[in-house]
N, C-alpha and C positions, 0 to 999 in steps of 0.2 A: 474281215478274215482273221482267223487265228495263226499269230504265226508263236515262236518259241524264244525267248528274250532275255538277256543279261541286264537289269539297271543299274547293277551296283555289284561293285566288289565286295559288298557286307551283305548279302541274301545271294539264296542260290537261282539258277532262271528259271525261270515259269512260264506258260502260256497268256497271252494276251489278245484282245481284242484288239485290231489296227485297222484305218482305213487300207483298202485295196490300192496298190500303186498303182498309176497309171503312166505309158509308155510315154517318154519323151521322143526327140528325134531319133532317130536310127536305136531307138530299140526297142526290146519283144518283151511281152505279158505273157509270161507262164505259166502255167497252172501247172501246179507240182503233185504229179504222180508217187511220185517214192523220190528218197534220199538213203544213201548210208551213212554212217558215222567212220571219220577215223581219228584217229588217238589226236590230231589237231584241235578235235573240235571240243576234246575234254579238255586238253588243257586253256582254251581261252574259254570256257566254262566256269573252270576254278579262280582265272585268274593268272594258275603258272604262267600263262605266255606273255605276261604284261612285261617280263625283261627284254623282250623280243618285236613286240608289237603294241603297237598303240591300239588304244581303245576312244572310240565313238559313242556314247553310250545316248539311247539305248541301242545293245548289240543284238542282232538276231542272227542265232545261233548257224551255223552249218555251212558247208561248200558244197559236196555232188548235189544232185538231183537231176533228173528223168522226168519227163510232161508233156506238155503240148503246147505248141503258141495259141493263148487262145485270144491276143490283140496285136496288131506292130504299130508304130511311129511311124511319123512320117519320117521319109525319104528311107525306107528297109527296103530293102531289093534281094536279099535271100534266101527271105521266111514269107510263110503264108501263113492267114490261121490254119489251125488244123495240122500244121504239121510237128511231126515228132523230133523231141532235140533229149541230149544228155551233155553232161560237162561239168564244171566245176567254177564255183563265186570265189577267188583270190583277188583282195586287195592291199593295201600298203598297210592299211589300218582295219582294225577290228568294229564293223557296224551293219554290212550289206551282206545278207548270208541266205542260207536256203532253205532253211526249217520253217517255213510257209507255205501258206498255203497257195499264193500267188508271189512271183518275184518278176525286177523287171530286171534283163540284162542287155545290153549293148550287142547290134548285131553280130560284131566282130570282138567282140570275146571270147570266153572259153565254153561255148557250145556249139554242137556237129549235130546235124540228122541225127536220129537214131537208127541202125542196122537195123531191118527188116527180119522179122520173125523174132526177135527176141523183145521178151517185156519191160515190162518200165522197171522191176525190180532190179531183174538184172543190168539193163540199162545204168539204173545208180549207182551201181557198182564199178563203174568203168572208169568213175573222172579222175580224182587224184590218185587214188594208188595206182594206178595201169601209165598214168602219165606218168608219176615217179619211177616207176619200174622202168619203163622206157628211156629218161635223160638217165639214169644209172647206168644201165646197157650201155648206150650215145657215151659216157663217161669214160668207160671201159672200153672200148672198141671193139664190144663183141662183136664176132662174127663167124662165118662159118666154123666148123672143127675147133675153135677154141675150147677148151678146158675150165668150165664157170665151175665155182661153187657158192651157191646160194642159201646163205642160216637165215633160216626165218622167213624159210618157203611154204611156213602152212598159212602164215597173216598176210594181208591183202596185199602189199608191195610185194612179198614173195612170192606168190602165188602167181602175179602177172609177171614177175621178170623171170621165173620158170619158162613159163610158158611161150613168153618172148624170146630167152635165149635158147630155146629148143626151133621156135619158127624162124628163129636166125640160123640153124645150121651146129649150134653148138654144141658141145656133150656137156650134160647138166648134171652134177651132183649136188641135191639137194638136205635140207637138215629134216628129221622126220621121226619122230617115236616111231616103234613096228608097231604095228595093229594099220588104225585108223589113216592115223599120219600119210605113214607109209606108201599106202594103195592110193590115198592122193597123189603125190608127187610123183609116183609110178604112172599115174594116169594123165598126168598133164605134161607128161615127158621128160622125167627125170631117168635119166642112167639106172642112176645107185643113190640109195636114201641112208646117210649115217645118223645114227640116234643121238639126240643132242641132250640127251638125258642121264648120257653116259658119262664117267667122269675123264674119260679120255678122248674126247670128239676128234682135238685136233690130230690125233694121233692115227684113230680112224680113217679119219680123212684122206690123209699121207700114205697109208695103205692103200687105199683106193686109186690115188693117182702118186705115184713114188717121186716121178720127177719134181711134183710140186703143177697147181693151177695157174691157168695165164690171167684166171682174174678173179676175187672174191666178193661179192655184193653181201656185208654182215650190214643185218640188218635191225642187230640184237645190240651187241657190243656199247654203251654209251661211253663208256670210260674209254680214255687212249690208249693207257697202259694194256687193258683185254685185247682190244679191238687189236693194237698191234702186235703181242702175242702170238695171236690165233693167226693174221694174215704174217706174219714172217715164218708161222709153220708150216705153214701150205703153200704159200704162193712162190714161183717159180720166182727166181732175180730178173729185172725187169718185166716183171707181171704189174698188177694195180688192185689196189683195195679200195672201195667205195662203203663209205657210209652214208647213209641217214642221217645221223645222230649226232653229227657234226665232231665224231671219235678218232676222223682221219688227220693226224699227226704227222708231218713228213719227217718232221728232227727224231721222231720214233720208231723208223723204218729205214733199211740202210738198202737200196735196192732194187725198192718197190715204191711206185707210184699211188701215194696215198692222195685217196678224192673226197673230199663232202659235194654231197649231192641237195642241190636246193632247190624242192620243186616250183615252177612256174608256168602260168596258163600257159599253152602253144598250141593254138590251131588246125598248124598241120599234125602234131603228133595225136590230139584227137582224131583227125580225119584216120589216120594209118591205126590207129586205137578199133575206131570203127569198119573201117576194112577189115581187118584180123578179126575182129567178132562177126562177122558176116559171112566170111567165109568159113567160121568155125574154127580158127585156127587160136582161139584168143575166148574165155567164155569167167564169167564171176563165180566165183565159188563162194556163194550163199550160205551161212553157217544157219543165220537163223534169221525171219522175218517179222518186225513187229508193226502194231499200230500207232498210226499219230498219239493216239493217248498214252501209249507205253512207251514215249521217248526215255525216259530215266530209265526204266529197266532194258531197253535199247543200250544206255549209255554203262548200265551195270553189267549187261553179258559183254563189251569190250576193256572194260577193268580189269576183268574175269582176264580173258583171250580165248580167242576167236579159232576155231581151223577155217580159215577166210573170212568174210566179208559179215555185219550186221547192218543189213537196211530195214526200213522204216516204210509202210506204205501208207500212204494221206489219199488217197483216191480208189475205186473199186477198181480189180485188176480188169487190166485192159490190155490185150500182145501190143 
């Protein structure tokens, strides 16, 4: 099988010929339909994530992916072949990834059914950004009527915790150029979209809700100094700011509960992942879709950035 491979920190990955893995005990051979990319997967591409993560080499590239079981181990008891999974490959270390064309994963990992009626594409779409979007929210205590504001609502973590703080009840104000942007996060349940292109966002913002937000998920911000800025201008006193980007500072905020958010597989928040997309309440916003052969230009349109998600399809489309 062909899967997509790092051997060295001195060349860049390439495609390689591999034996096909075969399932040990309790877990599943999957034939991989589609994967996305997100900004994870480039930096232990380049190498940036070696201050953070070990590497196994050789690494194959990727986390999401969308398929079908098409072998189990013995003793699985919640997969058949034939059946449709999505989720995401998170380990300690850098070496077991998704950019193949067959992978094996453990039954009780981080893959769920897939929701009925939705494709594999979108399916790849769902694992780690929807799961991060999610412990963000769980971070925060969104919940009904709360007061969110989400920057960095048009890329894949934003997109889903829009969407999720709106199916929680809460009033969303999201980041959004007009035009395009815009009618997106209008569409997947935002209030009010302030243009983050303007050079007064925070200020906007604070128009919009004067008393100040009960919660900020920036998911721009890397610096502490920004990131704290913009959540002491918006955020209500005892509100909470969540980062990504590991930007949340609490000696930098006098008031407000600063959080870094660090995503990790969880089962049931897939399971609730695929509930929400089932019932429609929860869906991937596709920017643009390519071929297994065009992983690097895959990897080039999220350099770029994305208005949501770029996946990859390794298999003929199949719902």
């Amino acid at each position: 099988m062909r899967a997509y491979q790092l051997e060295t920190f001195d060349a860049p990955p390439a495609f390689v010929e591999v034996p096909t893995p075969v399932p040990s005990r309790g877990e599943l051979l999957i034939r991989v339909h589609a994967v996305s990319i997100n900004p994870v997967d480039l930096a232990i591409a380049s190498g940036d994530a070696r201050s953070w993560l070990a590497y196994r080499f050789p690494v194959t590239l990727g986390r999401d992916l969308a398929g079908t079981v098409e072998q189990v181990g013995a003793g699985v008891t919640r997969y058949a072949v034939g059946d449709r999974v999505f989720g995401y490959i998170a380990g300690e270390f850098a070496h077991h990834g998704s950019f193949a064309e067959y992978v094996t994963v453990a039954e009780d990992e981080a893959v769920v059914r897939a929701p009925d009626g939705i494709d594999h594409v979108h399916c790849a779409g769902l694992g780690l950004a929807a799961v991060t979007a999610s412990m963000c929210l769980d971070a925060a205590g969104v919940s009904g009527d709360d007061r969110v504001l989400v920057n960095g609502a048009t890329g894949g973590v934003g997109s889903f915790a829009l969407q999720l703080a709106h199916a929680r009840g809460a009033r969303v104000a999201a980041s959004a150029r007009p035009g395009q942007e815009e009618r997106l996060v209008l569409s997947l349940g935002a209030e009010r979209a302030i243009d983050w292109s303007a050079p007064d966002f925070a200020a906007r913002a604070r128009l919009i809700q004067a008393d100040g937000f009960d919660a900020i998920l920036d998911l721009i911000n890397a610096d502490p100094s920004a990131f704290a800025a913009l959540a002491s201008s918006v955020v209500t006193r005892g509100g909470k700011a969540i980062s990504t980007l590991n930007a949340a500072d609490p000696g930098q905020l006098d008031g407000i509960e600063a959080i870094n958010v660090w995503s990790s597989p969880d089962l049931d928040v897939l399971e609730r992942i695929a509930s929400l997309a089932s019932s429609r309440q929860l869906r991937t916003v596709v920017a643009e879709t390519y071929d297994f052969d065009s992983l690097e230009a895959a990897f080039d349109a999220v350099r770029r950035g994305a208005v949501g998600k770029i996946c990859v399809r390794l298999a003929p489309a199949v719902a």
